[in-house]
C-alpha positions as CSV (number, residue, x, y, z in Angstrom):
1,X,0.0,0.0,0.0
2,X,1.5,3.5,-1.2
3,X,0.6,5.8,2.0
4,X,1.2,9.7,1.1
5,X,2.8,12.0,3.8
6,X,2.4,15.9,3.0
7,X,6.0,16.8,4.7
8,X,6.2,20.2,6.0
9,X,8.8,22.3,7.5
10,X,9.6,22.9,10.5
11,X,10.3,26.8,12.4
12,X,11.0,27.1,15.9
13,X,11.5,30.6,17.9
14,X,13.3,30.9,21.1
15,X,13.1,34.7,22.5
16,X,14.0,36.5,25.7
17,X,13.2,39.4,26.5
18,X,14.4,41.7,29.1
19,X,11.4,44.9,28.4
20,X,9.6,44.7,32.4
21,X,6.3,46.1,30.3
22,X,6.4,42.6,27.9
23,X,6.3,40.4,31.1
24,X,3.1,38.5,31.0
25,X,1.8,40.1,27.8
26,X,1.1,38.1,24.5
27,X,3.1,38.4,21.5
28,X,1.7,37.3,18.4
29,X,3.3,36.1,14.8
30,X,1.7,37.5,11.7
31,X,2.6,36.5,8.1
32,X,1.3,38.8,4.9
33,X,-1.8,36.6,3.0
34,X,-4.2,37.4,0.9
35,X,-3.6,41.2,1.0
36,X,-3.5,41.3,5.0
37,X,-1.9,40.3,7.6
38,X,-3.2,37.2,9.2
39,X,-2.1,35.5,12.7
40,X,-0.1,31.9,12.6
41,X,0.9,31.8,16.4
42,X,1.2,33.2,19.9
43,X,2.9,33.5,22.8
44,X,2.5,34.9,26.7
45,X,6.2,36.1,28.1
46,X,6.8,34.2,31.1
47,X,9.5,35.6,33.2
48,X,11.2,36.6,30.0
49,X,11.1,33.7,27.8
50,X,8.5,33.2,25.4
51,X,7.9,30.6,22.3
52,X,7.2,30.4,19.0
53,X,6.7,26.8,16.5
54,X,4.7,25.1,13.7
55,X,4.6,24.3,10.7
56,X,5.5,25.9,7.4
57,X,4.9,25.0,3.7
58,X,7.8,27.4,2.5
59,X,10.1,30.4,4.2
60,X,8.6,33.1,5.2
61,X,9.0,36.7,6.5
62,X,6.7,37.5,9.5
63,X,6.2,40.2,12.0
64,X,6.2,39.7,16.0
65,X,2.9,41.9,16.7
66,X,2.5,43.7,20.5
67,X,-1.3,43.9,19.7
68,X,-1.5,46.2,16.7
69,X,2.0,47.6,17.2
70,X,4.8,45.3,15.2
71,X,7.6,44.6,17.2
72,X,10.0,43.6,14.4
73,X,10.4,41.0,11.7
74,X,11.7,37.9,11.7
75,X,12.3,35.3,8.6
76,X,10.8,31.4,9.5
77,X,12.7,29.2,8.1
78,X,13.9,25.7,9.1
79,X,16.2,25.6,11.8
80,X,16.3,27.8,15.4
81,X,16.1,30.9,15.4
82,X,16.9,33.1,18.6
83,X,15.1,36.1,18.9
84,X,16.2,38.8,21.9
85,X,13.4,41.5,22.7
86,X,15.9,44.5,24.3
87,X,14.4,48.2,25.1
88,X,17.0,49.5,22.5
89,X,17.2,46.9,20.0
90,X,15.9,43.8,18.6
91,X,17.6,40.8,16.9
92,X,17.1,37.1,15.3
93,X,19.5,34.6,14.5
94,X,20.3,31.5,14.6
95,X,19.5,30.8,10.6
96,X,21.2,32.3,7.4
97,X,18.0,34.8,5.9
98,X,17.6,36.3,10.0
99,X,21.3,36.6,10.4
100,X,21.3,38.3,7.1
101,X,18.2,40.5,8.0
102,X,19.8,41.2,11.5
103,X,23.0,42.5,9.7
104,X,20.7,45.1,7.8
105,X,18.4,46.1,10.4
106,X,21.4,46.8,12.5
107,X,22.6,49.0,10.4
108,X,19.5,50.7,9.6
109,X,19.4,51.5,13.5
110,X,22.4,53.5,13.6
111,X,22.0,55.7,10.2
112,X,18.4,56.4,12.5
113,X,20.2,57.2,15.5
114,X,22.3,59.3,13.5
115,X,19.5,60.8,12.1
116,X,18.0,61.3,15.7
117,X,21.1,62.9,17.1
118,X,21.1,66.0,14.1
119,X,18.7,68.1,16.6
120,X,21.1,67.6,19.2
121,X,24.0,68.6,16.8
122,X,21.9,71.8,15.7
123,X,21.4,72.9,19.9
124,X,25.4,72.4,20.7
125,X,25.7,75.0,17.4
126,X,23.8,76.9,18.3
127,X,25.2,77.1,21.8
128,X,28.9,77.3,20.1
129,X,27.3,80.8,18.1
130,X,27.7,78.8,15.0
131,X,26.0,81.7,12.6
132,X,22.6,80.6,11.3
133,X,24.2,80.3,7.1
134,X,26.9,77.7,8.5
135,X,24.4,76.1,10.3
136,X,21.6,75.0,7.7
137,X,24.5,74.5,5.6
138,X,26.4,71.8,7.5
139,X,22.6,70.3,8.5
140,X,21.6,69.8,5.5
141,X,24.8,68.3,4.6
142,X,24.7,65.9,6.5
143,X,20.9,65.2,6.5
144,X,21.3,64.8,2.4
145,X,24.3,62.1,3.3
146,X,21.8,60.2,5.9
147,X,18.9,60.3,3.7
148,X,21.0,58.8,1.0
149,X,22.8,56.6,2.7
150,X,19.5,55.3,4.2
151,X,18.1,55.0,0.8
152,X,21.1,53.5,-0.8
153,X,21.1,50.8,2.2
154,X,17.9,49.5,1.9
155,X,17.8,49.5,-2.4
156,X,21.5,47.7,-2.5
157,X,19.8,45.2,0.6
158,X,16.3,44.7,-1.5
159,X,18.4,43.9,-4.8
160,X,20.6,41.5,-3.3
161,X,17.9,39.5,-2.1
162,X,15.4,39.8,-4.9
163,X,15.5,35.8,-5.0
164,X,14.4,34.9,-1.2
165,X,11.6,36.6,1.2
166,X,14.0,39.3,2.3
167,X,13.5,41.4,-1.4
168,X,10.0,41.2,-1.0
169,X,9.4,42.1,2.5
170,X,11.7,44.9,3.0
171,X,9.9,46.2,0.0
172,X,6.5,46.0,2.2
173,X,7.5,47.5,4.9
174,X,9.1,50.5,3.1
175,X,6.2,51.1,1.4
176,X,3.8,50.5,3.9
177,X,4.2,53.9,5.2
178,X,3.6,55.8,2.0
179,X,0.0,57.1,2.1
180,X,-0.6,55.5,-2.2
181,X,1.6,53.6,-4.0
182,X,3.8,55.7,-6.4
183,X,6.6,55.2,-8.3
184,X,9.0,57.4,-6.8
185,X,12.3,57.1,-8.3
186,X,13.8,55.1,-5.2
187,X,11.1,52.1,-6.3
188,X,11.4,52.5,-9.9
189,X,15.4,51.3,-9.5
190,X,14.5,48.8,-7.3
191,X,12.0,47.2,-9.6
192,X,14.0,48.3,-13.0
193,X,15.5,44.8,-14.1
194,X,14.1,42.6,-10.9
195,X,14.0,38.7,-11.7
196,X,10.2,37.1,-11.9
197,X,10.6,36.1,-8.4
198,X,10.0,39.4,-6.7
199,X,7.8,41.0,-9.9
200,X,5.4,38.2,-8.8
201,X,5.0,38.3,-5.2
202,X,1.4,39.6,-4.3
203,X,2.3,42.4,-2.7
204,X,4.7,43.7,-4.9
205,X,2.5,42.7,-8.0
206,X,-0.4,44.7,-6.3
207,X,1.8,48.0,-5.8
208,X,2.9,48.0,-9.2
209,X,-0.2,47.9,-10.9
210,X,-1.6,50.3,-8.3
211,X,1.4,52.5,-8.5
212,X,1.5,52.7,-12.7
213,X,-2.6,53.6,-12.6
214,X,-1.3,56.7,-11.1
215,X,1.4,57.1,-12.7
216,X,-0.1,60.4,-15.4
């Protein structure tokens, strides 16, 4: 007798978490399906430890939610991942696609804490009697480096991984705070010359064809 198994994968989380306002709470895992986001897991913190496991029919990227807020993503892939819930950072490793979205993300958090600390910068100018010409002038300088280094960071990190779940959702979430879709020339290099892969993930297909019907 020929008996059929359907053989899935497996993803397991492991977190800590040291945040005193995530004791006892519930975290829950969302993964992007059928135009929303939709719930595959949860978890209670329990004296800093928390769990996450199932099954999978492919990778994924998912979001650890607080409620509505999202705490951070995370790839699910076989294998353990470790994730670490800290009040000043976040991080998931443990397998190749969250060690390679951890190396990204961690960057991204210091060109923002660079681009946090440009307020400071202008009050100790001020207080130096900097004139006010000098002063815009080396702000914006440095703003226009941020900015581009920012935008340069997460275009180079989106084409590298046009082939796996990291293109695609790092393309989500930096859209996801634009009020439409456009076509802004940041997106139109990212999706100039992009393999079939990423052209045909749902949510990438839908911004497209949103974007261009607005597109005069």
């Amino acid at each position: 007798m020929l008996v059929l198994v359907s053989c899935r994968s497996q993803y397991m989380v492991k977190g800590t978490s040291n945040v005193d306002e995530l004791e006892g709470k519930v975290l829950t895992l969302k993964v992007y399906v059928d135009g929303e986001m939709k719930s595959i897991d949860s978890t209670r913190v329990v004296h800093g430890r928390f769990n996450f496991g199932g099954g999978m029919d492919s990778t994924m990227l998912a979001n650890v939610f607080l409620g509505d807020l999202s705490v951070m993503p995370i790839v699910l892939e076989e294998g353990v991942v470790d994730l670490n819930i800290e009040e000043s950072k976040q991080t998931a490793s443990g397998t190749p696609l969250n060690d390679t979205l951890s190396g990204f993300i961690q960057r991204k958090t210091q060109l923002d804490a660079q681009m946090a600390e440009l307020p400071h910068l202008e009050a100790r100018m001020i207080m130096d009697g900097t004139n006010d010409d000098e002063r815009r002038f080396e702000l914006g300088r440095l703003m226009n480096r941020l900015e581009d280094e920012n935008d340069q960071l997460i275009t180079r990190f989106i084409r590298a991984n046009y082939n796996n779940v990291l293109g695609p959702g790092i393309f989500m979430i930096l859209t996801s705070s634009l009020p439409y879709p456009i076509l802004s020339p940041q997106i139109e290099e990212i999706i100039t010359n992009a393999p079939p892969y990423f052209l045909g993930h749902p949510y990438v297909k839908k911004y497209i064809e949103e974007a261009k019907k607005r597109t005069p």
